[in-house]
C-alpha positions as CSV (number, residue, x, y, z in Angstrom):
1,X,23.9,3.3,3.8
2,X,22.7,5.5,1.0
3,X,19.1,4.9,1.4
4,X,18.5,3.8,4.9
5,X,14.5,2.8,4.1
6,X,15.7,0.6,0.6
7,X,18.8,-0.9,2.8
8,X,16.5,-1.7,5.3
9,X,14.1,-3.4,2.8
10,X,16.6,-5.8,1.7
11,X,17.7,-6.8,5.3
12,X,19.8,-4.6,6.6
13,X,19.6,-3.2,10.3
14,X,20.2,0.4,10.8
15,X,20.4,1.7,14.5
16,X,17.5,4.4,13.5
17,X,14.7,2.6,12.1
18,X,13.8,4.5,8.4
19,X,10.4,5.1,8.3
20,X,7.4,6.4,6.2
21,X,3.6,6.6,6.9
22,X,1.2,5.2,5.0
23,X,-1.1,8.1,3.6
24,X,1.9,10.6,4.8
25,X,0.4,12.1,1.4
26,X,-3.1,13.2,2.2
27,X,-5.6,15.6,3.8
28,X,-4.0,16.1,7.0
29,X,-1.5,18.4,5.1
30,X,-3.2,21.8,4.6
31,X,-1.3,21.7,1.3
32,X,-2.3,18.8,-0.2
33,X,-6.0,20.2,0.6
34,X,-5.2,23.3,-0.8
35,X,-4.1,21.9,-4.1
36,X,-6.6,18.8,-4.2
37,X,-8.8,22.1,-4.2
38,X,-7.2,23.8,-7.3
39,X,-7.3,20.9,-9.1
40,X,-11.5,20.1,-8.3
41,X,-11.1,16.4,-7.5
42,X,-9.1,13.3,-6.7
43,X,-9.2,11.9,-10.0
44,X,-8.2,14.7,-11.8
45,X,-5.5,15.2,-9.1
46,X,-3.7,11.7,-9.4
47,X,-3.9,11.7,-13.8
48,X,-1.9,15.4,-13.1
49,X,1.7,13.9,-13.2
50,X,2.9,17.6,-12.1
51,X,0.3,17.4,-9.1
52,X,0.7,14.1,-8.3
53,X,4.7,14.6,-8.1
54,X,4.2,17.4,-5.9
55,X,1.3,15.9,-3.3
56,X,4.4,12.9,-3.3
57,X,6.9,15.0,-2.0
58,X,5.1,17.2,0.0
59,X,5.3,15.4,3.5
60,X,9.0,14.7,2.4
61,X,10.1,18.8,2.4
62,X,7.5,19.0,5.9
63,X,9.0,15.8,7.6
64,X,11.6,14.7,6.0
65,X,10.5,11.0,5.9
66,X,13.0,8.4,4.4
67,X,10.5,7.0,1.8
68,X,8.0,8.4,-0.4
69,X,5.2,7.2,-1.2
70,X,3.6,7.9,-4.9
71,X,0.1,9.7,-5.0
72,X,-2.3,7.2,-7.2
73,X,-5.3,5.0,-5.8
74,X,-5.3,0.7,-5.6
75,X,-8.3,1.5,-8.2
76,X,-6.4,2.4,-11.3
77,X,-6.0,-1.2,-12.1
78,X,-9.6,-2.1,-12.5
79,X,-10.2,1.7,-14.0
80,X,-7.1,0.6,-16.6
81,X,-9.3,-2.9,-17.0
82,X,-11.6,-0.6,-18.5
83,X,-14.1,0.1,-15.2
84,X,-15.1,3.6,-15.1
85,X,-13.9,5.4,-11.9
86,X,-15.3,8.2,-9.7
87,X,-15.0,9.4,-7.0
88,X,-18.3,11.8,-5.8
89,X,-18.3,14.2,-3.3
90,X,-18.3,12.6,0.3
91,X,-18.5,9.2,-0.6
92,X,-15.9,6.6,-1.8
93,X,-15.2,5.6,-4.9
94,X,-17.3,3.8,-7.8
95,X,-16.3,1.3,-10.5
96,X,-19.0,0.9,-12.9
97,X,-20.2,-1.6,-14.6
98,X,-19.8,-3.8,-11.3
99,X,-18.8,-7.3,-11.9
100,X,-21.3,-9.5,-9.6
101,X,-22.6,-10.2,-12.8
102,X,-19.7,-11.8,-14.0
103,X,-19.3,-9.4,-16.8
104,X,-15.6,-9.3,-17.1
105,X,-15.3,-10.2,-20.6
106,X,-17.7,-7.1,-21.9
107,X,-14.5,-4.7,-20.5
108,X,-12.3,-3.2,-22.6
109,X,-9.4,-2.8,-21.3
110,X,-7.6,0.8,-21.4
111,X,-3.7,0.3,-20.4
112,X,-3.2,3.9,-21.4
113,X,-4.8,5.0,-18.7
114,X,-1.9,4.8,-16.3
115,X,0.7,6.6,-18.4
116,X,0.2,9.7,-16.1
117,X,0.7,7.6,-13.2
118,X,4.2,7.2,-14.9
119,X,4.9,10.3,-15.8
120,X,4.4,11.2,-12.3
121,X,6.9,8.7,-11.0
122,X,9.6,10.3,-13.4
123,X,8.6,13.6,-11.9
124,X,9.4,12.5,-8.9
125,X,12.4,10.0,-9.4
126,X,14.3,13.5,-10.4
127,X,12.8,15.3,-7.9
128,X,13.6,13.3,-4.5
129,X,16.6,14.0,-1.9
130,X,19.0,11.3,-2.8
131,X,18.8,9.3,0.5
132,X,14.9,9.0,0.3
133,X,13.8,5.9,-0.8
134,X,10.7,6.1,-3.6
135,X,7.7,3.8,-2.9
136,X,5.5,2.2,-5.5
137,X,2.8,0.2,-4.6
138,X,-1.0,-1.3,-6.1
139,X,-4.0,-3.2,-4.4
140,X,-3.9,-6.9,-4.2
141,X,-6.0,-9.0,-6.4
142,X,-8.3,-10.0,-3.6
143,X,-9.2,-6.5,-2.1
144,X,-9.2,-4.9,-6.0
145,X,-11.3,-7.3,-7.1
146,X,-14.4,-6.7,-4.5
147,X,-14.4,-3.2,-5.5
148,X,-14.5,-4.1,-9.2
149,X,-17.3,-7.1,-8.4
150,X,-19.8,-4.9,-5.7
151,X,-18.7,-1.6,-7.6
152,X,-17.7,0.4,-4.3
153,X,-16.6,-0.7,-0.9
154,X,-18.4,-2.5,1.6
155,X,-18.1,-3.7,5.1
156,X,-18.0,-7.6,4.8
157,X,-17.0,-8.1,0.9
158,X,-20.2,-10.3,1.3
159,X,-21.0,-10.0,-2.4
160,X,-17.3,-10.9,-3.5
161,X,-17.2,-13.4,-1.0
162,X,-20.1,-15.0,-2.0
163,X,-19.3,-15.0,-5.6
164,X,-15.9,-16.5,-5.4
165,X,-17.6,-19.9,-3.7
166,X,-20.5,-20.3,-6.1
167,X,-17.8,-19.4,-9.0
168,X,-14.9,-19.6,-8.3
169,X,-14.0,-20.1,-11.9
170,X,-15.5,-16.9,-12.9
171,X,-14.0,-15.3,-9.9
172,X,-10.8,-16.4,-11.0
173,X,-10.5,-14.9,-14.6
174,X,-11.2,-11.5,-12.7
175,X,-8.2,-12.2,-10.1
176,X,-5.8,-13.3,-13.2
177,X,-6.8,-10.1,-15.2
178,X,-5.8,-8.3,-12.1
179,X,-2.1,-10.5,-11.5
180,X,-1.5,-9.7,-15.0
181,X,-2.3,-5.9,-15.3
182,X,-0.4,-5.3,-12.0
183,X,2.6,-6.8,-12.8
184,X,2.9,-4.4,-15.8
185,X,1.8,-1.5,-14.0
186,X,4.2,-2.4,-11.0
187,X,7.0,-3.4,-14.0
188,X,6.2,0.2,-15.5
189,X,6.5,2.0,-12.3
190,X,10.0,0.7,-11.5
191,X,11.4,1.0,-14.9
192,X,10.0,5.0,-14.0
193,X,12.6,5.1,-10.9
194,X,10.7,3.4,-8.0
195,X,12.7,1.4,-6.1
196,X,10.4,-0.4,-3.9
197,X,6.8,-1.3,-4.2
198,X,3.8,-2.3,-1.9
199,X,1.0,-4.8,-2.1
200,X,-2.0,-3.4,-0.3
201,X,-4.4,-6.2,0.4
202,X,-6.6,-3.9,2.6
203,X,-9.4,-6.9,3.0
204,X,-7.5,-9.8,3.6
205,X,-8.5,-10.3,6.7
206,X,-12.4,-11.1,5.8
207,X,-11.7,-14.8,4.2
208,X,-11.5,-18.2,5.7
209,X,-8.4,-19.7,5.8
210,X,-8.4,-22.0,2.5
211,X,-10.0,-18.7,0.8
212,X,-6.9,-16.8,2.1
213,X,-4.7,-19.3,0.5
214,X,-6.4,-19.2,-3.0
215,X,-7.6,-15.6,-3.2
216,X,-4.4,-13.5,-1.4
217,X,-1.3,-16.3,-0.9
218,X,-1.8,-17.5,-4.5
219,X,-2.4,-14.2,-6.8
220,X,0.2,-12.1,-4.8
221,X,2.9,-15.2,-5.5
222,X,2.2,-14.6,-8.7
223,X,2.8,-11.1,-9.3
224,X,5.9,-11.2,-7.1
225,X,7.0,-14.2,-9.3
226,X,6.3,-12.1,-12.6
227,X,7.0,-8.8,-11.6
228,X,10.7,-10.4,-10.7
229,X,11.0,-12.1,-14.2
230,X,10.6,-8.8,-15.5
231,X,12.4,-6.2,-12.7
232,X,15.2,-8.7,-11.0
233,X,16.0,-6.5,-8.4
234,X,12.2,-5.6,-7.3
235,X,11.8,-5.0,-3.9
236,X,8.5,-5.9,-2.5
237,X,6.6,-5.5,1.1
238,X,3.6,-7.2,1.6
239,X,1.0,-5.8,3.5
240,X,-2.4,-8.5,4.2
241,X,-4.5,-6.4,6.4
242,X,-5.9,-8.1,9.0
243,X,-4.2,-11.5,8.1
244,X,-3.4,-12.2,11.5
245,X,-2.6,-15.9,12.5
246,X,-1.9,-16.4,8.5
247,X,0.7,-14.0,8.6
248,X,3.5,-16.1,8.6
249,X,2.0,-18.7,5.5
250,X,2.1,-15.3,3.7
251,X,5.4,-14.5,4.4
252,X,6.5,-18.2,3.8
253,X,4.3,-18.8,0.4
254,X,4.1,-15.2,-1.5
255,X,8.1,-14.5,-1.3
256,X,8.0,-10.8,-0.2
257,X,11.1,-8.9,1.0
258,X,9.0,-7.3,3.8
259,X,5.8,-8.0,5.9
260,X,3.7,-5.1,6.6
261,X,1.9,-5.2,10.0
262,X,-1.4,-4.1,11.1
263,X,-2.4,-2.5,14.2
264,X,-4.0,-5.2,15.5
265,X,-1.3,-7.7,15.4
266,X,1.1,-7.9,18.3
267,X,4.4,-7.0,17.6
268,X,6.0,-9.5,20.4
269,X,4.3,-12.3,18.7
270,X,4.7,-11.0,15.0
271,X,8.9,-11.4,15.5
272,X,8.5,-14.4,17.5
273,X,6.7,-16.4,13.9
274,X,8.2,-14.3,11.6
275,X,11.1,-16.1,9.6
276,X,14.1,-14.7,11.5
277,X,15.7,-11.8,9.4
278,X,12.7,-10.8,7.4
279,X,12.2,-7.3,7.2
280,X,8.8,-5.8,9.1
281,X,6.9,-2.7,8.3
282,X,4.5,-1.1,11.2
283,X,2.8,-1.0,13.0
284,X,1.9,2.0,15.3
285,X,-2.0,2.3,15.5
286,X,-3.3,5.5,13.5
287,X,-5.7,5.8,16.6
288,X,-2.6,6.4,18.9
289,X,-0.8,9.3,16.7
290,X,-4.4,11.0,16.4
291,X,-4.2,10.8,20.5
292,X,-0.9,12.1,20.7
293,X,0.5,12.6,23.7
294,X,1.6,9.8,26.2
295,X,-0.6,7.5,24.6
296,X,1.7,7.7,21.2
297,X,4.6,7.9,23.2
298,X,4.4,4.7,24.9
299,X,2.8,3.2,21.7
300,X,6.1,4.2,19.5
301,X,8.1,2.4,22.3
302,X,6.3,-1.1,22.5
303,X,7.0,-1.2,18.4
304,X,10.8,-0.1,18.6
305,X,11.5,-2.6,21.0
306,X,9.4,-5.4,19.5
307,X,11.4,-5.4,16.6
308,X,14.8,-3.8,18.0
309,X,16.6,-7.2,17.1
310,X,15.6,-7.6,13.3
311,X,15.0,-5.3,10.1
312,X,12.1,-3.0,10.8
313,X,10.8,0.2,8.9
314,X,8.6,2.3,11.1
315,X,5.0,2.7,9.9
316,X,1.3,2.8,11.1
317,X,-0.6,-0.2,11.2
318,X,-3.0,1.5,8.3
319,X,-3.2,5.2,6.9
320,X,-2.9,8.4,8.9
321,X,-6.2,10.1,9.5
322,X,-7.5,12.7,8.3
323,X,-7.6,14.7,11.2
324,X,-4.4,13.6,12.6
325,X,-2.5,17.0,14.3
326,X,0.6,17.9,12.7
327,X,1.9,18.2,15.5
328,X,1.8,14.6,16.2
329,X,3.2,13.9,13.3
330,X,6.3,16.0,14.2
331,X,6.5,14.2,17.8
332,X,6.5,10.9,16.3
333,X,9.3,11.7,14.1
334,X,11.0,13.2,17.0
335,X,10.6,9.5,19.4
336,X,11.5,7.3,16.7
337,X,14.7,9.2,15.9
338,X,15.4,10.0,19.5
339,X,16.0,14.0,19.3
């Protein structure tokens, strides 16, 4: 088993689950601080294909991880749609114009846009340890499309929400402009030497059910249909944050390889509904590795034995924090591996 974390992905059961963290490239690593620095900005960080490649592999060298994750942002696609994209000094980031006034058609897109992105997955296709698996990944169409319809985040995705009952026509050109774009910018990735991709559908959890079936079920089938048309052998976790109860019509409807799990799901219950066999990805609380201690001891246990009877790559149940110790880091590593 080559690549423990791919192998894994496509249903095998290794008797140390792989894992990778999501965000394991971020500002709990004094380096990727130091460098985000140097370079004066996120932005101009993740268009940097020799930056980008090395904030990827930095928590590879310090933790040896079995996948990597690329450096980008789910907001490239709508930025690629032709969106501008910033990202100001404590605050999160911008898409202007915003489309709550349905003003999709006035974008242009700008494809070209994401060549770095690809550039940096070349970078660090050649620069990986051969066993380490390399992870691609975009935003959903549901949770990219409220940033790119309020302009920034927000707590309930009221505006979005709001917009995609009282037009859901409208709303749906935006969520096909998305499925399309993302197939090619997932397709693009691959044929740059990434071997798996995620779906993060970060906002999945604030729709009703029959919204949850049209705005994530529906437009994530179709870019795992597409992207397969194009890249056979694509290998794709999906991860609907906060999906809960609808977890297994995801798994059933989009055809995934690989469920991601939140935090808040329990892990007993996830394998119980779970088609038997299907790979799962999580689902450690971020809250518990910040803690440390026995806390994240006895939180790394309750996963590992959840899932000890089918396919399961060890992850948090969202991104690390910020402030996370690396020390914490280096002692979950330690309990899942058992040294």
């Amino acid at each position: 088993m080559n690549k423990p974390l791919l192998a894994t992905l496509q249903g095998a059961k290794p008797s140390v689950p792989p894992m990778w963290l999501m965000r394991q490239a971020g500002r709990y690593l004094p380096e990727y601080r130091a460098l985000r620095a140097e370079k004066g900005g996120f932005l101009a960080l993740a268009t940097d294909p020799v930056a980008a490649a090395e904030v990827t592999l930095q928590p590879i060298r310090r933790f040896g991880f079995d996948g990597a994750i690329l450096f980008s942002d789910i907001l490239m696609v709508p930025w690629a749609l032709g969106q501008d994209l910033t990202f100001g000094p404590g605050e999160g980031p911008r898409l202007t114009p915003p489309l709550v006034d349905h003003a999709l058609d006035a974008l242009q897109g700008v494809p070209e846009r994401l060549e770095p992105v690809y550039a940096t997955c070349e970078a660090v296709a050649a620069a990986l340890p051969p066993e380490t698996t390399f992870l691609g990944f975009a935003g959903s169409p549901w949770t990219v499309a409220t940033y790119m319809v309020a302009g920034q985040g927000s707590k309930d995705q009221g505006e979005t929400r709001g917009f995609a009952y009282a037009d859901p026509a409208a709303f749906g050109g935006i969520i096909d402009a998305i499925v399309a774009m993302t197939i090619e910018y997932l397709a693009r990735q691959i044929e740059a030497g990434v071997e798996a991709v995620q779906l993060f559908d970060s906002w999945a959890g604030s729709l009703s059910p029959a919204q949850f079936e049209r705005w994530v079920i529906a437009p994530n089938a179709a870019i795992v249909a597409g992207l397969r048309a194009r890249c056979p052998e694509a290998v794709i976790i999906g991860f609907p944050k906060g999906a809960g109860g609808k977890l297994p019509a995801y798994a059933r409807e989009t055809g995934v390889d690989a469920i991601g799990l939140d935090e808040t799901v329990d892990p007993v219950w996830a394998d119980a509904v779970l088609p038997k066999g299907l790979p799962v990805q999580g689902n450690l609380d971020p809250l518990a590795l910040l803690a440390g201690g026995a806390a994240l001891d006895d939180g790394i246990d309750r996963v590992l034995a959840a899932f000890r009877d089918r396919p399961h790559v060890f992850n948090l149940g969202h991104g690390i924090g910020q402030f996370t110790p690396i020390a914490h880091v280096e002692q979950l590593v330690a309990r899942v591996r058992g040294s």
